[in-house]
N, C-alpha and C positions, 0 to 999 in steps of 0.2 A: 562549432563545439567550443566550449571555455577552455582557455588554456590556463596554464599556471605558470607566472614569471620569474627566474632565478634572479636573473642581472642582465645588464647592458650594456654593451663593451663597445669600442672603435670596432668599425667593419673588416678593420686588418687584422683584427687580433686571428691568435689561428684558430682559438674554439675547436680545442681537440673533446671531442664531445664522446668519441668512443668508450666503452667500457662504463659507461655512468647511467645509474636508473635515477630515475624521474621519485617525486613522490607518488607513493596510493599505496594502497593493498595490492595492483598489479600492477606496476608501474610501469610507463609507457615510456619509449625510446625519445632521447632531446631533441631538439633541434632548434635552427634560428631563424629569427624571423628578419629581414634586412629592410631598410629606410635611410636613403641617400649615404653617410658615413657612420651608422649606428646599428646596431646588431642588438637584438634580445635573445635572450637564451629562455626556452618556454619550453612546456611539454603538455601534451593535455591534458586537462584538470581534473583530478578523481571526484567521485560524489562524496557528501559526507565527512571534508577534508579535515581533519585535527589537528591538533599538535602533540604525534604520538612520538615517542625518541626516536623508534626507525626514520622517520619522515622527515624530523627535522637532523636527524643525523644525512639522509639524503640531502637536500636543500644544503647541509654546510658543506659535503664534498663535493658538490659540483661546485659550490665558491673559491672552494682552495682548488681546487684543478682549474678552473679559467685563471684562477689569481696567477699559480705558476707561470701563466706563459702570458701576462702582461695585464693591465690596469682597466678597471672593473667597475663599476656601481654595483654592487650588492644590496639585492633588495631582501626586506625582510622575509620572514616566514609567512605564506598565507595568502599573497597578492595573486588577485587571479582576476584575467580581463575575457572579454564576449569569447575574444575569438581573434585570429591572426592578424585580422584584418584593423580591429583595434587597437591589437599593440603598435602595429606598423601605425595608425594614426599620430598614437601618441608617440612616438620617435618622430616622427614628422613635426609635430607643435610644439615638441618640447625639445627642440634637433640644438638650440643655441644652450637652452639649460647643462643639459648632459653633456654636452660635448665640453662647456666650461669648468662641468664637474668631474668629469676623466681627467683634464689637464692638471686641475687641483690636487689631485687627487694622484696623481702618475709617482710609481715608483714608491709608493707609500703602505706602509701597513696601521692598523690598531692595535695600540696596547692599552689595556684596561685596568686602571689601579683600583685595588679598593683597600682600606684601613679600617681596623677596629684595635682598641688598646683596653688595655686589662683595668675594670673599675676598679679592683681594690685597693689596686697601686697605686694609681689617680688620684684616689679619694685619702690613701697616706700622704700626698704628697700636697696634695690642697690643702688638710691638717694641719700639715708642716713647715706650709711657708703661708699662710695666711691668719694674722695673728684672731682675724676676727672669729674666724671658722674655729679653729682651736681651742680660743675662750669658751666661745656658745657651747660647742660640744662638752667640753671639759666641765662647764655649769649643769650640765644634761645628763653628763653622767655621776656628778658629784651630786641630783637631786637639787639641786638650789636653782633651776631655773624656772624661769615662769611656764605658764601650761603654755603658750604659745611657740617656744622655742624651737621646739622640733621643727615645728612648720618653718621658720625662719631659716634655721641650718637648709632645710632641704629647700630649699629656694636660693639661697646664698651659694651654697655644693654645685646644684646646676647652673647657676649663672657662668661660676667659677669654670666646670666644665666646659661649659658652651663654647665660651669665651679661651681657652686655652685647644682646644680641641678645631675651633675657627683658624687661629694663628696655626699651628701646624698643621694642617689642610693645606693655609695658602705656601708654607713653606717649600712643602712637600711638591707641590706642585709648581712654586717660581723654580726651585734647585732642577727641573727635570724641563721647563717650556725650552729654553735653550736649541732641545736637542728635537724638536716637534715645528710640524709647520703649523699646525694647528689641537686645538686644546675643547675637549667640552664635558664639563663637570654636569651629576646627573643629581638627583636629589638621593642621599644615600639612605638606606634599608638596613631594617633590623640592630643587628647593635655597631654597625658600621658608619663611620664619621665621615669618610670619604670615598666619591663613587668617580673615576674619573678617566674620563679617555684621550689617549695623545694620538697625532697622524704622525708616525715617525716616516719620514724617509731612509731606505736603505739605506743609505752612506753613513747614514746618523744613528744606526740603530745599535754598533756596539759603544757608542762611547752614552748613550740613552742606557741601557743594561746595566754597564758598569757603574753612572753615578747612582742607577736605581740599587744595586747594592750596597753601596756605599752610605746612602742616606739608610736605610734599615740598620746599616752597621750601627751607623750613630746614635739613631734613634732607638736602641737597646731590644732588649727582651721583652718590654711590659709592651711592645708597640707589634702590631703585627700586620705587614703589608704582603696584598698578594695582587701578583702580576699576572694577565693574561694577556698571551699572546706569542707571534704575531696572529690578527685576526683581519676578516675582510672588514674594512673599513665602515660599517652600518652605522657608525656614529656621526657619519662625516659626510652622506649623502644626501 
């Protein structure tokens, strides 16, 4: 029968697996599946499977409960293999991978930054220190510019953005590597300038907190950073 894989963990982990349903519409009790030092956490695989909230609300609390009681590969929403017998293959082949990737990994959570800042602020502040944007605009609205202009300003505006919104991206994110063993920027969405995930280590993770307030401090009100986390590490797997 197919089953459905949570995560993969050391064979020591304790894998308190009680009280935890599986996904489906009748969800089926966990269990794991063992392969020399490596463990899967699987359950059997419903038919039909989505990505409905219950389900994926399932799949995330079984990752925070293996996460609590130690270090995990969390695999995404969805992954579903033959049958016992082939996940235990794949822990077998892939025994030096996962096991490199636990150690990487050991002791670590995901925090997930994303930023978006206020255009019209932005777009004051381009005006205001760029003499060129100022003129054009100021011709644009005094009528005296060519029919071309418009196009020009807004081409000049998003350069100007790109370009400022690049640098505080990397800012944002050199003031914060420090405190991460590792770092991976995604492509960002919607009116969001940055998408971006750190593996903090425990140890590191309030003095990681405190400078991430600290930079929002600074970087005022028109700027707006939002944090998640701690999270199982799916960016880092």
């Amino acid at each position: 029968m197919a089953v459905y894989i949570y995560s993969v963990t050391g064979k020591q982990h304790p894998l308190r697996l009680d009280g935890l349903r599986g996904v489906g519409e009748e969800p089926c009790g966990l269990r794991a599946v063992t392969a020399g030092a490596l463990s899967a956490v699987v359950s059997d695989a419903p038919d039909n499977l989505r990505p409905k909230r219950r389900d994926i609300g399932a799949h995330q609390e079984v990752q925070e409960r293996l996460m609590a009681d130690g270090t995990i590969l969390p695999l995404r929403f969805g992954l579903v293999a033959e049958d016992d017998d082939s996940v235990r293959a794949a822990l077998e082949e892939r025994a030096d991978e996962y096991t490199e990737r636990l150690r990487a990994l050991e002791g670590c959570s995901e925090y997930h930054l994303k930023a978006t800042q206020d255009e019209d602020s932005l777009l004051r502040q381009i005006l205001e220190e760029s003499s060129a944007a100022r003129e054009l605009n100021d011709a644009i609205r005094a009528g005296t510019a060519d029919v071309g202009a418009p196009v020009r300003l807004g081409e000049m505006v998003a350069r100007e953005v790109q370009a400022r919104q690049e640098a505080l991206a990397t800012g944002v994110v050199e003031a914060l590597r420090p405190f991460a063993r590792d770092v991976d920027s995604t492509q960002p969405t919607g009116e969001d300038f940055l998408s971006v995930s750190f593996l903090v280590p425990e140890d590191q993770e309030e003095a990681f907190l405190t400078t991430e307030l600290s930079v929002a401090h600074q970087l005022g009100d028109d700027l707006d950073l939002r944090l998640h986390g701690p999270l199982p590490p799916y960016s880092f797997v």
